[in-house]
C-alpha positions in Angstrom: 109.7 10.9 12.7 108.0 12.8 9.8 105.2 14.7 10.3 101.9 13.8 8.7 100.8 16.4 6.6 96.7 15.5 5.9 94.4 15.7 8.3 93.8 14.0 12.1 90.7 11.1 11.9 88.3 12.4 14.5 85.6 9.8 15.6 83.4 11.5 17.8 85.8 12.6 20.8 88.1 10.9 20.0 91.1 12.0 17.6 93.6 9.7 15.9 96.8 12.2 14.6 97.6 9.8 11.5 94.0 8.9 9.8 94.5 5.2 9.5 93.4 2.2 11.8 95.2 -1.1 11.5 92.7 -3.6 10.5 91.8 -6.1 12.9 93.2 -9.5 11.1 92.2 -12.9 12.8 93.1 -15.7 14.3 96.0 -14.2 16.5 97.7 -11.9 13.9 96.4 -9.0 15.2 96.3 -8.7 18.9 97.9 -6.5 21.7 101.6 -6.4 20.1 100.3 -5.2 16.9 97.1 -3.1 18.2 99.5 -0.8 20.3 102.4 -0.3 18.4 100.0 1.5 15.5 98.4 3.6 18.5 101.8 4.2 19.5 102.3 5.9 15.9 99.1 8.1 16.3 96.8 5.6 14.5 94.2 3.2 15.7 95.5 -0.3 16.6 92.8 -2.7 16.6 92.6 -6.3 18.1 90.8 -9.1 16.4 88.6 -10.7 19.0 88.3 -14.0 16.1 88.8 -16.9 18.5 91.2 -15.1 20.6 91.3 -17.5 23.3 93.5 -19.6 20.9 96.3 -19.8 23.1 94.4 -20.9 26.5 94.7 -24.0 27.8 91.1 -24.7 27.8 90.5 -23.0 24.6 88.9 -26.3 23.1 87.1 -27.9 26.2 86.1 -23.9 27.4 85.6 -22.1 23.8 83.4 -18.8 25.3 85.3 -18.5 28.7 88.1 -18.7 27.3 87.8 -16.5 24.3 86.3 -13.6 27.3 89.2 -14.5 29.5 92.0 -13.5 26.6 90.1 -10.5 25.4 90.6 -8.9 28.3 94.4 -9.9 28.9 95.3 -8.3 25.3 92.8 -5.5 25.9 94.9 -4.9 29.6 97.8 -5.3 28.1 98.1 -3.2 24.9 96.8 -0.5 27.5 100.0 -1.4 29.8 101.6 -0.5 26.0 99.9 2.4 24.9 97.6 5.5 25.5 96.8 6.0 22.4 93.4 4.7 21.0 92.5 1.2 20.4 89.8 -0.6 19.0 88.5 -4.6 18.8 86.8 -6.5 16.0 83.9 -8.2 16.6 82.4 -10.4 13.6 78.9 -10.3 13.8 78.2 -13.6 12.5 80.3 -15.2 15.3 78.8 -17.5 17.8 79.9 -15.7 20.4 79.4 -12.5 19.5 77.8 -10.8 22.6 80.3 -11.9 25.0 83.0 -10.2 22.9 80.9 -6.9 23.1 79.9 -7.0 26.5 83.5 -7.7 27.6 85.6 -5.1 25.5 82.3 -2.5 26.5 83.5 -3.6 30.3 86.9 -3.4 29.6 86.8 0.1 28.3 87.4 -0.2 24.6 87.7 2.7 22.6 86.0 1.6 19.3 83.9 -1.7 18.7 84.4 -2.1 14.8 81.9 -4.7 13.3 81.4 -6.5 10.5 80.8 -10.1 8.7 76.9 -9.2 9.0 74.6 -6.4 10.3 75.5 -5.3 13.8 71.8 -4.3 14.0 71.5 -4.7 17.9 75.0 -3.1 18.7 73.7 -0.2 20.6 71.8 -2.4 22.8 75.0 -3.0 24.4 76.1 0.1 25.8 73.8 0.6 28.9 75.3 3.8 30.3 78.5 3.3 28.9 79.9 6.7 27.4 83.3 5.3 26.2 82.9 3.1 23.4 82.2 4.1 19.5 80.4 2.3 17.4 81.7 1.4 14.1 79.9 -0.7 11.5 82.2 -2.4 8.5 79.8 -2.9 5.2 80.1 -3.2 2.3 77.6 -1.7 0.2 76.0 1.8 0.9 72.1 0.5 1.7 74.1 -1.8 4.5 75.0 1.7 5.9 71.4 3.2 5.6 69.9 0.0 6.9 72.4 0.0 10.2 72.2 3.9 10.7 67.9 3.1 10.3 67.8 1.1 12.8 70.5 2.3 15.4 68.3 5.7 15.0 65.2 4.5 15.5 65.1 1.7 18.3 68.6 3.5 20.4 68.3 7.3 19.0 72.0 5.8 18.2 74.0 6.9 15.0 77.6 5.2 14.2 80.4 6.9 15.4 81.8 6.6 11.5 81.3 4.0 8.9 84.1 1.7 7.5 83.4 1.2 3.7 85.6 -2.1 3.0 86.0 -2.9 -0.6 86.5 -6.2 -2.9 90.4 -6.1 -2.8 90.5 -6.3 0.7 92.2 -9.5 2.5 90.1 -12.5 4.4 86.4 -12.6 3.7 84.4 -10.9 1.7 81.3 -9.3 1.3 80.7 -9.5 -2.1 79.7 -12.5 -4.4 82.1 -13.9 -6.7 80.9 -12.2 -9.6 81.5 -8.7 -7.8 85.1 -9.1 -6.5 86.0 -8.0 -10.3 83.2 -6.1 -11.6 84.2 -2.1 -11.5 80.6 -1.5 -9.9 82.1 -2.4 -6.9 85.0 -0.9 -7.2 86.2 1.3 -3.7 86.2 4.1 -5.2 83.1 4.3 -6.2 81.9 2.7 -2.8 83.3 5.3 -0.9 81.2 8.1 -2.7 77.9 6.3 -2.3 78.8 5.6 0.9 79.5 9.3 1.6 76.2 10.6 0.1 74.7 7.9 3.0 76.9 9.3 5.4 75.8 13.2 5.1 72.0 11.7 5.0 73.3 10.3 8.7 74.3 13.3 10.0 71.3 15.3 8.6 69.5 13.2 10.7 71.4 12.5 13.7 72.8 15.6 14.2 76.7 14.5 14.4 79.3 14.0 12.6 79.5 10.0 10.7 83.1 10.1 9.2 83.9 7.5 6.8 86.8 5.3 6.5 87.6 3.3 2.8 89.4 0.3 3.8 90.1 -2.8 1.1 93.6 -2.6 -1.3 94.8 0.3 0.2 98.5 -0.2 0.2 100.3 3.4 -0.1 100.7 6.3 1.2 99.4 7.9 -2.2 96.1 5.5 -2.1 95.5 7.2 1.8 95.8 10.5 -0.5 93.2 9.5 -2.9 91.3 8.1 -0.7 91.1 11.5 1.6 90.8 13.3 -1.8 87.4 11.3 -2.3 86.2 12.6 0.4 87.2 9.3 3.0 88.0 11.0 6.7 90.6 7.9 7.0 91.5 4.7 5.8 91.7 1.5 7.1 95.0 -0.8 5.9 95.4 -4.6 7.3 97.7 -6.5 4.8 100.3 -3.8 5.3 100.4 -4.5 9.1 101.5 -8.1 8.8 104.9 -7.9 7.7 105.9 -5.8 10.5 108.0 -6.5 13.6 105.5 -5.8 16.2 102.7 -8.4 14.1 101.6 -11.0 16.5 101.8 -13.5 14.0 104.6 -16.3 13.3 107.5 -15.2 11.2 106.4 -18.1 8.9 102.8 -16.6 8.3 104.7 -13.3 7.6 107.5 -15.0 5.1 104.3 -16.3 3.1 103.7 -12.4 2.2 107.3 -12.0 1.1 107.7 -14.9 -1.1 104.2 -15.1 -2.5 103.7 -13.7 -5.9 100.8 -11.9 -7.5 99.6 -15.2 -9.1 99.7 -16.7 -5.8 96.9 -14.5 -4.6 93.4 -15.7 -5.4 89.6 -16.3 -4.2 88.4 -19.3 -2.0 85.1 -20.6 -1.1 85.4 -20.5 3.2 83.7 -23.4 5.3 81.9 -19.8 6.3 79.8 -19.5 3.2 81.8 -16.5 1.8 84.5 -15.7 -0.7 87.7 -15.0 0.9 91.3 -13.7 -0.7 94.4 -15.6 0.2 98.3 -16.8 -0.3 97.1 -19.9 -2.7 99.1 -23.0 -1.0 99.8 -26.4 -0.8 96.4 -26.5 2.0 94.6 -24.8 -0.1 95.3 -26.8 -3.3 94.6 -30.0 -1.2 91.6 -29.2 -0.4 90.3 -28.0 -3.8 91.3 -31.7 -4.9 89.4 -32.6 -2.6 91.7 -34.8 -0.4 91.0 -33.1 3.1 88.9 -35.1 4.9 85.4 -34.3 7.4 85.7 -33.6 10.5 84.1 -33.0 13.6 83.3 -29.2 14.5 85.2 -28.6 17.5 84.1 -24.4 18.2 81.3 -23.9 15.9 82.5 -20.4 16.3 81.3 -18.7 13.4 76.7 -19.1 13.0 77.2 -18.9 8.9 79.9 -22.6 9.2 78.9 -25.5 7.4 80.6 -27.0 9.6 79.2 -30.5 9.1 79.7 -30.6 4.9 83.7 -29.0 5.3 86.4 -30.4 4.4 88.5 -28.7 6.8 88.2 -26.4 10.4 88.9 -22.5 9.2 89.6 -21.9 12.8 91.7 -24.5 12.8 93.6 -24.1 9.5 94.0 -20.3 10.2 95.8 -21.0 14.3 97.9 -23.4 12.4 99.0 -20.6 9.7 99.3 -18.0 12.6 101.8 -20.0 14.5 103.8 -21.1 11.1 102.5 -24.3 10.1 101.7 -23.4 6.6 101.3 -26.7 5.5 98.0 -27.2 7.9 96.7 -23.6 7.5 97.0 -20.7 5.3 97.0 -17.1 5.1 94.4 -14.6 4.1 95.8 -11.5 2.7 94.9 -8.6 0.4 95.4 -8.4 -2.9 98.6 -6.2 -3.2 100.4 -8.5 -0.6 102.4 -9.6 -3.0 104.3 -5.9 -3.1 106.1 -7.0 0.3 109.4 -7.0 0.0 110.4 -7.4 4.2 110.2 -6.9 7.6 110.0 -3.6 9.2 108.8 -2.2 12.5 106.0 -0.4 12.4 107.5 3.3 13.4 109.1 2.3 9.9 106.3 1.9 8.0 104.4 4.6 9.2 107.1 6.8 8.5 106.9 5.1 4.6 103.5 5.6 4.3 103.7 9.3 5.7 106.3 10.1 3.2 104.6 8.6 0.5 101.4 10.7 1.3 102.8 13.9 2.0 105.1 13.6 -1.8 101.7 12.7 -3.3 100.0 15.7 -1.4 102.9 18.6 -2.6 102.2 17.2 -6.6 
């Protein structure tokens, strides 16, 4: 294996030897397979906690029990896996949001990452836990300042870092429409506001708050820039999918090889957000409008207008994670389209370390 030649992401005790964490990508594609495999590499493997009691048998009649029950079997079992550091991702705007927190604080995680809203009240969870970082995902600089505001003043509680997600990242997004484009936004400019708001942080709270740039990042020479910028780490999802140890379907992975840059575009999610995926047949059906209402079956996410959508997201996104493309679809990032095939993921770190350390000795 070749050895990284940058610098080891430390997130308060903790210290991951290759600066990246695998974004946590929901419904099912990233889980315990996935999650320790990247730990296994030195990284941070992350499970998505989206409606991760997909594959119970009362996941429909049972939707909170069920979800808690299969957190902790992936969280036990990428553990059996690994000893390397793993994380969960909790959106905040999910219905069940607290059970998720309470059970992966129970269960010993090593990082709650959290986004799709404030996690104002994260902290709250802890109790006397020691264990578990806190790491918030915004998307915006003042989302950082409000968070670290009020984790400081209510818990005397800064994050443990702050991931910085930009516009070109895959799934939903926290930007309008008009942003996704405009070079205000762009990540690179993100990531230095979000720095300056970082050392304010640790002025205050007398710690180090690291920040990782996550959105687009595809190579090892955008971890170099990004690290160049200033970022501590970065935080790369789309890449993860096309590998071996990916828990989703071979289908859902096939849909980043064939899919071209065309193919990649913005939706408007039952959720009330933008989000970027593999434009398909689904996808066109429902912009001509010939999905039909439905009854909500989960009403797992709080933002859902559920009763005006044409289609489940939930639903549509289990589908796409166990291959049935043509009742789902996939979100991805926007350089997906650069896959070219399916490699493990002691292969693609090795890529990416290569790439970084060429870009480094320039």
């Amino acid at each position: 294996m070749l050895k990284w030649s940058g610098k080891s992401l430390n997130i308060s005790n903790l210290t991951a030897k290759l600066p990246i964490v695998q974004g946590g990508m929901g419904i099912g594609v990233s889980l315990s397979g996935l999650a320790a495999a990247v730990a296994n590499e030195g990284g941070i493997g992350v499970i998505s906690t989206a409606a991760i009691g997909m594959l119970e048998p009362d996941f429909s009649k049972n939707y909170v029990k069920a979800n808690i029950r299969a957190l902790r079997k992936e969280i036990r079992k990428a553990r059996e896996l690994t000893k390397g550091i793993l994380g969960v991702n909790i959106m905040v705007a999910s219905s069940n949001f607290s059970d998720m927190v309470k059970t992966s604080i129970e269960e010993g995680i090593d990082i709650i990452f959290s986004g799709a809203g404030l996690p104002l009240n994260l902290p709250s969870f802890l109790g006397e836990s020691k264990d578990t970082k806190l790491v918030p995902i915004v998307s915006s600089a003042r989302a950082a300042g409000l968070i670290a505001k009020k984790w400081l003043g209510k818990y005397e509680y800064a994050p443990d870092a702050i991931v910085i997600e930009g516009p070109k990242a895959g799934g939903h997004l926290g930007f309008k429409n008009e942003q996704i484009e405009d070079e205000n936004y762009a990540l690179e400019k993100l990531v230095s506001e979000v720095i300056i708001e970082s050392k304010n942080i640790e002025d205050k709270a007398g710690k180090p708050v690291p920040v990782i740039a996550a959105g687009g990042i595809y190579t090892g020479e955008d971890i170099y820039k990004f690290i160049q910028l200033g970022a501590s780490g970065v935080q790369m999802a789309t890449r993860f999918v096309t590998t071996e140890e990916c828990d989703a379907s071979y289908e859902f992975k096939k849909a980043y090889i064939d899919c071209k840059k065309e193919d990649i575009g913005i939706i408007k999610s039952p959720v009330g957000m933008p989000g970027r995926a593999i434009i398909n047949e689904f996808i066109n059906d429902v912009n001509i409008g010939t999905k039909k209402p439905y009854k909500c079956p989960y009403h797992c996410i709080v933002t859902c207008k559920y009763k005006s959508s044409p289609y489940c997201i939930v639903l549509a996104l289990i589908n796409a994670k166990n291959g049935e493309m043509k009742d789902g679809f996939a979100f991805a990032g926007e350089n997906a389209y650069k896959t070219e095939k399916i490699v493990s993921v002691k292969e693609l770190v090795n890529s990416l370390t290569e790439e970084y350390n060429n870009a480094a000795r320039v």
